[in-house]
N, C-alpha and C positions, 0 to 999 in steps of 0.2 A: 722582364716580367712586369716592371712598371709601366711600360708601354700597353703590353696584352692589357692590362687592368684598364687602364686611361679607353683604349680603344673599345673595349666591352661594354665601358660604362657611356661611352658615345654612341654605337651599337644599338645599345638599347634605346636611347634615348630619341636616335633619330627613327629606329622603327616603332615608338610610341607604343612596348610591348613591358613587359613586366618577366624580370629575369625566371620566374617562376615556370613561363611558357619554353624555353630552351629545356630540348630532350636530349642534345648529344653537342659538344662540341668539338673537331677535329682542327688539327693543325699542322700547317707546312711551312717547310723551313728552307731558307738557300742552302749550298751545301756544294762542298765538303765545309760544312765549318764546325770545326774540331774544338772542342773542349776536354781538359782533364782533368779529373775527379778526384779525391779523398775516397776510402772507402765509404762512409755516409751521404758520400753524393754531393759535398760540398768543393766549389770549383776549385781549382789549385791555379789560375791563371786566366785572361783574358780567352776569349774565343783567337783561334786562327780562322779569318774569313774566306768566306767561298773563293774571293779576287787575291788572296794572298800568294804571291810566287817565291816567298824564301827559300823553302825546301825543294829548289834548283836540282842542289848538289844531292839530295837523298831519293828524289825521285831519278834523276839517272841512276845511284847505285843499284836501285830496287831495278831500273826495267834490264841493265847491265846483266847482273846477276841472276835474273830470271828466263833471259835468253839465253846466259848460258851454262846453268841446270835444266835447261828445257822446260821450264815450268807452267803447265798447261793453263793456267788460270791470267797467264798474262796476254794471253791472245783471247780469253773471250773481255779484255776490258781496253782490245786495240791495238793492241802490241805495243805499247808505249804507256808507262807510268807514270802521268802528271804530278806536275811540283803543286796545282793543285786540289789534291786529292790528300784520303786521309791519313793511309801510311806514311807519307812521306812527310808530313805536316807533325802527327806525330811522334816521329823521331827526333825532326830539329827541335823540336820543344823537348824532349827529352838531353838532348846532346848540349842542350843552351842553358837548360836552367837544373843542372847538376844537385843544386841546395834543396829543391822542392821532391825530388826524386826519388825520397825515403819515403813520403805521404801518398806518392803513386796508385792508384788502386786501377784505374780506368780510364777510357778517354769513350766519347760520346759524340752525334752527332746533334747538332742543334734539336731536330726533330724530336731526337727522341728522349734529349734532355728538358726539354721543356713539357712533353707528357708528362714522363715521370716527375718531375718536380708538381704539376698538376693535381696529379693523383699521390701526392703525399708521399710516395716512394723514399727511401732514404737509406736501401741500403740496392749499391750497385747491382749485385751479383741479379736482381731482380727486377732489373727493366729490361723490357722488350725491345729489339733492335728493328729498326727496320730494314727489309730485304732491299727498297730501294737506293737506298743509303748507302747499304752495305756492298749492297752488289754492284754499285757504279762505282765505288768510290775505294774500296777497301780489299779488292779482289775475293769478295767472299763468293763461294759458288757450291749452292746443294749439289750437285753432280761431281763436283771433285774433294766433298769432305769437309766444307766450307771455309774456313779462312786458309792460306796456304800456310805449310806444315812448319813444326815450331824449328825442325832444323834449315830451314829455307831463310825463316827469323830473323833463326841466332846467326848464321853470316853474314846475311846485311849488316848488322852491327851487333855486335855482342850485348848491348844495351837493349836489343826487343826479345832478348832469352826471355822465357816465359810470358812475351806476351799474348801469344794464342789465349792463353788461359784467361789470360786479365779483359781478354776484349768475349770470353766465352758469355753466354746467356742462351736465351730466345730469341729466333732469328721467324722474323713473320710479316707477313702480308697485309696490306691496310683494309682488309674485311675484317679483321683480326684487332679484340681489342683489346688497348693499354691496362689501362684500368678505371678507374671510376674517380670525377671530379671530389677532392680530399674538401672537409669544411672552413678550413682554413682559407685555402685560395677560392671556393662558391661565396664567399664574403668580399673578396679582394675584388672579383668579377660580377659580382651582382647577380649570381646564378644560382641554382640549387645544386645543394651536396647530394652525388651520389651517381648525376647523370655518365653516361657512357663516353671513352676518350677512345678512338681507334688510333691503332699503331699509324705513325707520321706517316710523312713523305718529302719526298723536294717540291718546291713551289713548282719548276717547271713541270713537271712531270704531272701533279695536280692540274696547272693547268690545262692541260692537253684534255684530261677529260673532262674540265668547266670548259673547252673550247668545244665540243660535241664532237672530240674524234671519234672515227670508229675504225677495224682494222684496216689497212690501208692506207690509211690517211697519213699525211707527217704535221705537227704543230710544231712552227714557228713562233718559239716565245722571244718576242723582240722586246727588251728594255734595256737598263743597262749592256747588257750582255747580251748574246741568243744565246737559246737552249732549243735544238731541234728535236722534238721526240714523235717515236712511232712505234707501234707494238702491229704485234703477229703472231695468229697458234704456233708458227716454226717459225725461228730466226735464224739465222745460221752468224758463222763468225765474220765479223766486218773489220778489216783493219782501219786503223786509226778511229775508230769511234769512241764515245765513252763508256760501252759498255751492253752488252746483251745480256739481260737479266730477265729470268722468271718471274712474274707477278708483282714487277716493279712500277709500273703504270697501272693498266688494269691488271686486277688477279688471278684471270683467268690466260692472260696473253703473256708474250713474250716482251718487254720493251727493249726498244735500242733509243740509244741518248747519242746525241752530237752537238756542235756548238761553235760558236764564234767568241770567242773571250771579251773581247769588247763592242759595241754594236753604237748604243745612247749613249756611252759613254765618248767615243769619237767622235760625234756629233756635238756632244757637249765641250769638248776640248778645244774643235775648229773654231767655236761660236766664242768661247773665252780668248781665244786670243784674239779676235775682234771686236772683243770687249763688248759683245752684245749676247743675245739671248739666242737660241735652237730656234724657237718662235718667228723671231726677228728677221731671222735670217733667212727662215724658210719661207716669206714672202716673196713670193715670183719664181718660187720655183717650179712651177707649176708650169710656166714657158719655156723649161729647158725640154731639149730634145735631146733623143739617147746620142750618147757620145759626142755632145756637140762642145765641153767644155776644152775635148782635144785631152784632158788628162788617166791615167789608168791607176788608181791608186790599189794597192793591197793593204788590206785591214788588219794589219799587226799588231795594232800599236799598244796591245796589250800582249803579247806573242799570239802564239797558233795553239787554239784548244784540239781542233779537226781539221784536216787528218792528218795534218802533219806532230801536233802535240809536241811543239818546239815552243816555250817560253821565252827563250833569248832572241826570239823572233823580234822585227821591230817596223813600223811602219813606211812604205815605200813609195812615194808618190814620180810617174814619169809623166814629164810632157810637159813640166813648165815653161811659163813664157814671160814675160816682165807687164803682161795684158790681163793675167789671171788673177779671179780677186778670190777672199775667202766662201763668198756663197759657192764660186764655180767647187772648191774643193771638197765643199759640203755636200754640193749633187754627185760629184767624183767617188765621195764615200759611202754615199749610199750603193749608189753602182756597186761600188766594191764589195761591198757587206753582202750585195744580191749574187755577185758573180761565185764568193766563198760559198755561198748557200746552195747554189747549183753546183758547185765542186764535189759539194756532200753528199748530196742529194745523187750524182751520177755513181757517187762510192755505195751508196746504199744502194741504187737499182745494179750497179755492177755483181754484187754479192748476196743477190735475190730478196731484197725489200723492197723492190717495186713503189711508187707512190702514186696512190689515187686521186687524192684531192689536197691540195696544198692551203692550210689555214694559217695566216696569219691572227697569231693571239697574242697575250705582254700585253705591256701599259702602252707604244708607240704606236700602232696600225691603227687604234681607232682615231688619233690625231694626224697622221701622219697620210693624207690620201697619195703626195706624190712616194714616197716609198713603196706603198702598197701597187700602184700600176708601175713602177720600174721592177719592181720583184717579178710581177705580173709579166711582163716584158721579158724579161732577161730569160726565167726560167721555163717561157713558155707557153704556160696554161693558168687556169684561169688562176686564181687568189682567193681566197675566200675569208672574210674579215668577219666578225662577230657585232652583229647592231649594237651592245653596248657589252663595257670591260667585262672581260672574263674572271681577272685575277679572284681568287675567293672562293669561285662555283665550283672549284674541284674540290675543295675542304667541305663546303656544304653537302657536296652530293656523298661522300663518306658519313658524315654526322648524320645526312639522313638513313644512309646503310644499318650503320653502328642504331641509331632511335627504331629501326625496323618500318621506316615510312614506306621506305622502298626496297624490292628485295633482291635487284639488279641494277649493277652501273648504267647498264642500256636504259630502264627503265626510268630510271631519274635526270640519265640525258635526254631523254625524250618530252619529259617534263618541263625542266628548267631551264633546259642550254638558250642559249640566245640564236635568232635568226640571221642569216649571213647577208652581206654586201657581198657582189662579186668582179670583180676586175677582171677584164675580158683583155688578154694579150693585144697588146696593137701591131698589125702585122708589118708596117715600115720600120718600129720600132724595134722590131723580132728580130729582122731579117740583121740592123746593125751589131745589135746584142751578140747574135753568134755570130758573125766575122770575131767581134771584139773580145769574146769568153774566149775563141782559140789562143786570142795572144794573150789575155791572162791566163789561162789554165797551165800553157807553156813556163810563164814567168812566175807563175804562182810556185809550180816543182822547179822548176831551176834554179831559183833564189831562194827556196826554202827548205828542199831536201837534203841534209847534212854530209857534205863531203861531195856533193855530186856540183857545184860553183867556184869560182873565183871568190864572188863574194861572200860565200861561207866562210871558205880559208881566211882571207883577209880577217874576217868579223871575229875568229876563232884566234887568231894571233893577238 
């Protein structure tokens, strides 16, 4: 909260406007990242971050037990319960910190704890959740009743007895608003008390519509991590995705979420062990041709968020040679990242979400022009980048919803979004890509589908 304050008061300073001129402000947040509550709303523990994979062990019990009650809520979020997401995250904080347990009131998702704290909220039972949140991360679903049922719960662990209850409220859509900027914190931010805060959201998700999707489209938000999202009037159910939710992107559509667990973050790791920069390193890569470093990496190395939703997944690189230097494994990783991407992407037009136009959006594509033509490359068609960063314009176009500037998400993409760069497939380049996607797509399920490897067994002993 000291940050938002710091950032606001910069904000303003660099748009040379006067806090007085802000009619609405919105906010997104990464996510699952879990916080738990006192009933006054005050926190009882550190956030669990979006990248944390402790709750291993509780996210298998939950997808376990959910396959076998037949629990219909676990195949629209994939058929697989990530370690992490928010039930499972959770629990181990439940199961760890025994002492704090009696003060329990609640747990929250970033998004919608930082509204609420906004708007002066203070007591739990009275913040609004948000659907995207919830519905990607928490198996909540309007169609089957919303959170799964409290005897479903109490088996996972006897320790989430009653908490349907405890996570109950207002469950709603970011046309939908929180509440109103409290006087306390229009001081903190240099804004006026009273203006309008609509219900959160996840940064990626926001930014798919500051990236000017429309339906059909998928947005690839590459930074640390990917997050690939795509909404549609019908979605149907997509295995191993994160999740098909109603009015989780826009509010009038369906979204589906998917994802690479780690993306800038591999890029970042390659570049520290040769003790130089991502920057540094990515000088002359501009002269590699596809598949020419001879290497096939699989991007693990944070596990598998899509579609296999294997954490204990780990990074796999074939084809070294005692001639290969760190840049080659950094063009290898991108490759990789692209090939995962296309993995998904075939998952999603397999079970009818088709993709129209492919945006690269995140903090990396507008730096990063060789990624954007091997994406371009790998998956086919063209790319479509954003002339300058996206991050932020999906909260903007909310806060203009929420101040009544605009009376349609269409209407405010039409306005604001930014104009595209396009990356036109290279067909020599095409043609090696798919040879090369058949022998990862093979190795990508053979070495990462559980139980169907040698090297699973081995990994698992």
């Amino acid at each position: 909260m000291r940050a938002l304050a710091s950032a606001a008061e910069q904000a303003l300073k660099d748009a040379a406007i006067s806090g007085d001129c802000v009619e609405a402000i919105a906010l997104d947040t990464t996510g699952s990242s879990v916080i738990p509550v006192a009933a006054d709303l005050s926190p009882l523990d550190d956030y669990y971050l979006w990248c944390d994979h402790r709750a291993k062990r509780e996210a298998a019990e939950i997808t376990e037990l959910a396959h076998r009650e037949k629990l219909e809520a676990i195949q629209w979020c994939g058929g697989v319960y990530s370690s992490e997401w928010g039930l499972a995250k959770l629990l181990h904080w439940i199961r760890h910190n025994p002492s704090k347990r009696e003060k329990f009131a609640s747990a929250f998702e970033h998004c919608d704890m930082v509204a609420a704290t906004l708007c002066g909220i203070n007591n739990w039972a009275s913040v609004k959740r948000s659907v995207c949140a919830m519905g990607h991360k928490w198996m909540w679903n309007s169609a089957l009743g919303g959170l799964p049922p409290e005897s479903f719960l109490a088996q996972v662990d006897p320790l989430l007895a009653g908490m349907r209850a405890k996570l109950d409220g207002e469950y709603a859509t970011s046309d939908k608003i929180a509440g109103t900027l409290a006087p306390r914190w229009a001081e903190k931010l240099g804004l006026r008390a009273g203006i309008p805060i609509p219900v959160g959201a996840f940064d990626a998700h926001w930014d798919a519509i500051g990236a000017g999707a429309k339906e059909g489209d998928v947005v690839n938000v590459v930074g640390t991590s990917t997050c690939i999202i795509a909404y549609a009037k019908q979605a149907e159910l997509i295995p191993g995705v994160c999740g098909v939710v109603k009015g989780s992107v826009h509010p009038q559509y369906t979204g589906v979420e998917a994802g690479l667990s780690a993306t800038g973050d591999i890029f970042n790791a390659i570049a520290q062990r040769g003790n130089t920069t991502v920057a540094e390193m990515s000088k002359g890569l501009e002269s590699y041709r596809a598949g020419q470093t001879g290497l096939l990496r699989m991007t693990w190395d944070n596990g598998d968020r899509t579609v296999l939703v294997n954490p204990n997944l780990v990074g796999i690189t074939l084809g070294w040679n005692l001639q290969h230097t760190a840049q080659d494994e950094l063009f290898a990783a991108i490759e990789g990242t692209a090939f995962h991407t296309r993995v998904i992407l075939d998952r999603m037009n397999e079970y009818g979400a088709p993709t129209a136009r492919v945006i690269n959006g995140g903090g990396i594509p507008q730096n990063n022009p060789v990624l954007n033509q091997v994406y371009a490359n790998v998956l086919g068609r063209p790319v479509l980048v954003p002339s300058r960063k996206v991050t932020g314009i999906g909260s903007a176009i909310f806060a203009f919803l929420a101040a009544g500037t605009f009376k349609t998400v269409d209407e405010a993409q039409d306005r604001i979004c930014a104009t595209f760069s396009v990356y036109e497939p290279e067909k020599s380049a095409q043609r090696v890509y798919g040879d090369l996607y058949e022998h990862y797509r093979r190795l990508y399920f053979a070495f990462g589908e559980p139980g169907t490897s040698e090297f699973d067994k081995c990994y698992r002993l």
